[in-house]
C-alpha positions as CSV (number, residue, x, y, z in Angstrom):
1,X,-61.7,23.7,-6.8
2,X,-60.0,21.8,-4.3
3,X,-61.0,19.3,-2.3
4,X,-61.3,21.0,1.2
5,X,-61.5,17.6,2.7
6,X,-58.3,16.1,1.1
7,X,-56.4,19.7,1.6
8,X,-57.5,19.8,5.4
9,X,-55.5,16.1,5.7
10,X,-52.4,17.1,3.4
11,X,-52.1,20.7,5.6
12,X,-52.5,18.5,8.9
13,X,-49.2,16.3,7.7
14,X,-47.7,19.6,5.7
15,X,-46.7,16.8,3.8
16,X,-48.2,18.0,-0.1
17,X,-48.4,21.4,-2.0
18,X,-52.4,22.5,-2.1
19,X,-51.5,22.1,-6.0
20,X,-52.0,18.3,-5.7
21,X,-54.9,17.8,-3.4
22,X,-57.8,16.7,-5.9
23,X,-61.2,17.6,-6.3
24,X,-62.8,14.2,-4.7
25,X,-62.7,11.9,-1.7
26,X,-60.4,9.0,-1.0
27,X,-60.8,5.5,0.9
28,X,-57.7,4.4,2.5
29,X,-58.5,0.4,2.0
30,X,-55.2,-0.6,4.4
31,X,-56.4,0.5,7.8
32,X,-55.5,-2.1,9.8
33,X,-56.7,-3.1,13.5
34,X,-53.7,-4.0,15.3
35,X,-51.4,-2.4,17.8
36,X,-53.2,0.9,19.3
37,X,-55.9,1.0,16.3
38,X,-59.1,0.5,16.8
39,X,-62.4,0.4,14.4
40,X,-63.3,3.8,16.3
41,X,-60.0,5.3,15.9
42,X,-60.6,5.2,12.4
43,X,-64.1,6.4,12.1
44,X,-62.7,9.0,14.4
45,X,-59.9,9.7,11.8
46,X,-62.4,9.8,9.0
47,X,-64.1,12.8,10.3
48,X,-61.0,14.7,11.1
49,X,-59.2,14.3,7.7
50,X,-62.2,13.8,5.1
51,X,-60.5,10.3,3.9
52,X,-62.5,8.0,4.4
53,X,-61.8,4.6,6.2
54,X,-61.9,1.2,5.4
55,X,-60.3,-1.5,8.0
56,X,-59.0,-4.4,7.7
57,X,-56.8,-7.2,9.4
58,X,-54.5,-10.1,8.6
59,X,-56.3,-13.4,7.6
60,X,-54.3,-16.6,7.6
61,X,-53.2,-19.8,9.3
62,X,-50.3,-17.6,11.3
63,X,-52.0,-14.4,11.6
64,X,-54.4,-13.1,14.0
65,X,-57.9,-14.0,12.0
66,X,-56.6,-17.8,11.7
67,X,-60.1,-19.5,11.7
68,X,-63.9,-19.1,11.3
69,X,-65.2,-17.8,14.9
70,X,-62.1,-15.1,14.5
71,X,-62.8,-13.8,11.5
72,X,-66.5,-14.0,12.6
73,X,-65.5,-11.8,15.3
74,X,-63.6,-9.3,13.9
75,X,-66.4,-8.2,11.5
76,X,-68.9,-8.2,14.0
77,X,-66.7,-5.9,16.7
78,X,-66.3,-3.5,13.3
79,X,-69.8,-3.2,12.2
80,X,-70.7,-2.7,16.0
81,X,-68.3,0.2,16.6
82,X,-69.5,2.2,12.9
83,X,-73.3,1.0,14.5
84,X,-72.7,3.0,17.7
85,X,-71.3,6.1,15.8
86,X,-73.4,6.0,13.1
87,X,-71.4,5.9,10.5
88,X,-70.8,3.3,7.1
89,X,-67.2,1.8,7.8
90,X,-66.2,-0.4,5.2
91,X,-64.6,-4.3,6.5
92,X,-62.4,-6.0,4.6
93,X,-59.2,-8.7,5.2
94,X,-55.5,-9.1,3.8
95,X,-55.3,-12.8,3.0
96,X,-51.9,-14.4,3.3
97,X,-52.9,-17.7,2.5
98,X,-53.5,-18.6,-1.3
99,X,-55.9,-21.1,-0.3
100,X,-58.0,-18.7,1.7
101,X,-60.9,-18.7,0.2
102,X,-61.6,-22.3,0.5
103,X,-60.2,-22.2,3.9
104,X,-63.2,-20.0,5.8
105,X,-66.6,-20.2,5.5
106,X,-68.1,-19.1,2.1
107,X,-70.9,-17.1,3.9
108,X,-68.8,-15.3,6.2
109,X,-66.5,-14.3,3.9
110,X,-70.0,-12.9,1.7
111,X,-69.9,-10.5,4.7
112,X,-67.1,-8.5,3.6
113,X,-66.5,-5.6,1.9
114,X,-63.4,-5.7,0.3
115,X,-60.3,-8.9,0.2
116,X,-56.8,-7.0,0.0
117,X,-53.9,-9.6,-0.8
118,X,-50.2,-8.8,-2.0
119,X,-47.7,-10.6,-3.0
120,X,-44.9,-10.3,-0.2
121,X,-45.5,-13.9,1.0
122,X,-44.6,-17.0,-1.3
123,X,-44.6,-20.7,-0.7
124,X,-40.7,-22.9,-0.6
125,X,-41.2,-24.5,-4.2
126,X,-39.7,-27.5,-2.0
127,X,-41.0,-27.1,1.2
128,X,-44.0,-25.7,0.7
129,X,-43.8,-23.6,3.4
130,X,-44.7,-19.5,3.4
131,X,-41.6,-17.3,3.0
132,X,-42.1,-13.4,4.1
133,X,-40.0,-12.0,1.7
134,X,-39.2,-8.8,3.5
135,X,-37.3,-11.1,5.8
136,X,-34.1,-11.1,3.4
137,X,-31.9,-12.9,5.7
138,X,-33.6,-16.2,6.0
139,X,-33.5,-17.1,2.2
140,X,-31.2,-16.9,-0.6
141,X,-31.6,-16.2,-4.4
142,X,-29.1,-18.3,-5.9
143,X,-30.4,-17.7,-9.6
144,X,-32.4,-14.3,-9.9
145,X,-33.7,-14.6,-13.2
146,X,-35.6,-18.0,-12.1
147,X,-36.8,-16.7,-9.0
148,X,-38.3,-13.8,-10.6
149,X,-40.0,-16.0,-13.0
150,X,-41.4,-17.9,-10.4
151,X,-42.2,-15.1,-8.3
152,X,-44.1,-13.2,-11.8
153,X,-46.5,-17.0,-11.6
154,X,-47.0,-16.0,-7.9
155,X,-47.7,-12.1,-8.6
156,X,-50.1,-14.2,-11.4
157,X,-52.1,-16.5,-9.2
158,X,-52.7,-13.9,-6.5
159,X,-54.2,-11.9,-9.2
160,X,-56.6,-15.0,-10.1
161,X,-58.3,-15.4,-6.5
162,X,-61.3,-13.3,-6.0
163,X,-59.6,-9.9,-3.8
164,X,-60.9,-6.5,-4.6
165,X,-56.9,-4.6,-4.2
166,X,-53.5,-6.2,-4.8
167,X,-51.6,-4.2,-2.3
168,X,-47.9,-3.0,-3.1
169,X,-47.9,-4.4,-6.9
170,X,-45.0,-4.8,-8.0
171,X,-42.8,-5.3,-4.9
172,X,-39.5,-6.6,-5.1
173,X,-37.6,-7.9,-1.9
174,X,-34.6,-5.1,-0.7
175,X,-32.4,-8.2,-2.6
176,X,-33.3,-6.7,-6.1
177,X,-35.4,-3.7,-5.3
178,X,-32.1,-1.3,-6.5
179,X,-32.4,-3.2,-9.9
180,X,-36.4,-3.0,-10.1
181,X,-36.4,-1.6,-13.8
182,X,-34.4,-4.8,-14.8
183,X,-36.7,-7.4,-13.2
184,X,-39.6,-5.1,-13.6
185,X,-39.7,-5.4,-17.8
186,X,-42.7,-4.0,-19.7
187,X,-43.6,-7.3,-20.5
188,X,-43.9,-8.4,-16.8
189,X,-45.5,-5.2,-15.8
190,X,-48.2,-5.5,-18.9
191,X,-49.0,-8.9,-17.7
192,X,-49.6,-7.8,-14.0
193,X,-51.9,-5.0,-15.2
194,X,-53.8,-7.2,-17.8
195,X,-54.6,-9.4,-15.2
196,X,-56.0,-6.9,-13.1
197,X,-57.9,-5.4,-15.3
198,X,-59.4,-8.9,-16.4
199,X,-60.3,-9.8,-12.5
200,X,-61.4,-6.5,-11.8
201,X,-58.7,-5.5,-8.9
202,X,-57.6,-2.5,-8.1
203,X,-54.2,-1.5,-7.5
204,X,-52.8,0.2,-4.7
205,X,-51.0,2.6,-4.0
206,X,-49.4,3.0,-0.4
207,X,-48.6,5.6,1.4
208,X,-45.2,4.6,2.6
209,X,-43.6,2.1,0.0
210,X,-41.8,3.5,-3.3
211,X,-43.9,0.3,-5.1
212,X,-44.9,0.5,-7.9
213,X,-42.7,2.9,-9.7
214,X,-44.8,6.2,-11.5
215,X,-44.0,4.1,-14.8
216,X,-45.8,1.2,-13.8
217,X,-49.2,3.1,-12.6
218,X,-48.9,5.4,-16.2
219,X,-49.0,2.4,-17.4
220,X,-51.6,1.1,-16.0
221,X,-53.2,4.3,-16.3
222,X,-52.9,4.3,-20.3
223,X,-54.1,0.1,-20.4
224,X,-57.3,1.1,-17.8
225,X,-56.9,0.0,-14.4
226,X,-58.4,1.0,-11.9
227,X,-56.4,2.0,-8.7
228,X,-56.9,2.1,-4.7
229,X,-55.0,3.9,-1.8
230,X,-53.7,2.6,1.6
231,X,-51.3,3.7,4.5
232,X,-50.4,0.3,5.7
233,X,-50.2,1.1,9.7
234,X,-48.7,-0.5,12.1
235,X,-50.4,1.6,15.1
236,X,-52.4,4.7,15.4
237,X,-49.8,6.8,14.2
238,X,-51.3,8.7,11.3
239,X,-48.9,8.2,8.6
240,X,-47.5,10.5,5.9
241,X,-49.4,10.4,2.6
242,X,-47.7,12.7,0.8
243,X,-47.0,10.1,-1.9
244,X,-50.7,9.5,-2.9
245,X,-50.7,13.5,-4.4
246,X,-47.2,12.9,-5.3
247,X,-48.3,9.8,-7.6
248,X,-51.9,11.6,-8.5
249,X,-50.5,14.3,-9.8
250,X,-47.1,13.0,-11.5
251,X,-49.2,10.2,-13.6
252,X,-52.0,12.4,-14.0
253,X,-54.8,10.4,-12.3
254,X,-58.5,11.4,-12.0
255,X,-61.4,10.2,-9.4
256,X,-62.5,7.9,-12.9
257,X,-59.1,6.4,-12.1
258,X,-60.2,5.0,-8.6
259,X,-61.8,1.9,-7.9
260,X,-65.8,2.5,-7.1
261,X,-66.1,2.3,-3.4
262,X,-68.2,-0.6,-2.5
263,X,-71.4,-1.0,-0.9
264,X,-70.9,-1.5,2.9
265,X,-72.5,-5.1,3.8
266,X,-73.1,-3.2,7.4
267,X,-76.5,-5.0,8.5
């Protein structure tokens, strides 16, 4: 039977055949609180669309939750709003600082639900200094096949800090994205997924980004990862998320396939 709750979401975008709605309940983990969105937008949007919600937003010395009393804040405005409408709304943070978790306090960060992290920000290996790699035009990549080495030992230590979902796995800057299957080897890909399975984290995958390829989450099917779903907004604009039953369906995924959704710490 199909999930009248998933179906009711995939008819409101007309976005995926009935055919590849499944027979259980998602979480979309990457709800973040910025722009127009608000905690009670997304509880809102819960109810609408059967998806459930789980909210987030940027942690980090240049993003908006950039110390203790912020981050404090933000999780208190959350549970509040899911306290007034009754609901269980899940709070969690994208950390874009590797050092994040020795750089907030240890008890709020106990608070949380869920830590989402990816790997789309690396550190100058002379500098030091953070590098958004989606902004192509303020580096170079002189020699590829070194920078994608050091980039798999960033992809690697990412995966060794205590998140729950490694967002976008497998992302490659628009620089080398048309060659991913070259830079993307087995071997790399197998390494990425062993270390998730060992660290327990989920892999995601979002709504509007073609990472990672159908290969990559077979493969990570087949090894036993476990796997996560997020839109990754940028407003209140409900996005398309036609690629979640696209990639359900095409690798052949099952609700045993998802990552167990956590205990709210709502208090």
């Amino acid at each position: 039977m199909i999930c009248r709750r998933f179906l009711i979401l995939c008819v409101c975008f007309s976005m995926i055949s009935a055919s590849s709605a499944q027979d259980f309940t998602l979480t979309d983990y990457h709800i973040h609180i910025r722009g127009e969105m608000t905690p009670e937008k997304a509880i809102e949007r819960e109810k609408r669309t059967g998806v459930r919600s789980a909210v987030l937003e940027n942690a980090g010395r240049e993003w908006p939750l950039n110390n203790d009393e912020t981050l404090r804040e933000f999780i208190q405005s959350c549970r509040a709003a899911a306290k007034k409408a009754g609901v269980e709304l899940l709070v969690g943070i994208q950390v874009n600082d590797r050092d994040w978790f020795r750089f907030y306090d240890p008890e709020i960060l106990k608070s949380l639900d869920f830590v989402l992290a990816d790997t789309m920000i690396m550190n100058d290996p002379e500098t030091g200094k953070p590098i958004r790699l989606w902004q192509t035009d303020l580096y170079t990549i002189e020699d590829e096949e070194a920078w994608m080495e050091r980039y798999m030992r960033h992809n690697l230590q990412i995966l060794g800090e205590p998140i729950t979902i490694l967002a976008n796995p497998t992302y490659l800057p628009e620089k080398l994205a048309d060659r991913y299957d070259h830079f993307w080897t087995e071997e790399r890909m197998r390494a990425i997924i062993a270390k998730a399975i060992e660290n327990d984290i989920a892999l995601e995958i979002q709504a509007g980004s073609k990472f990672p390829s159908a290969k990559f989450i077979k493969m990570a099917k087949e090894m036993g990862a476990k796997f996560s779903v997020g839109t990754n907004n940028f407003n209140d604009v409900e996005l398309p998320i036609d690629r979640w039953g696209r990639m359900i369906e095409e690798c052949g995924l099952s609700e045993s396939d998802f990552m167990e959704r956590p205990t709210t710490k709502n208090k």
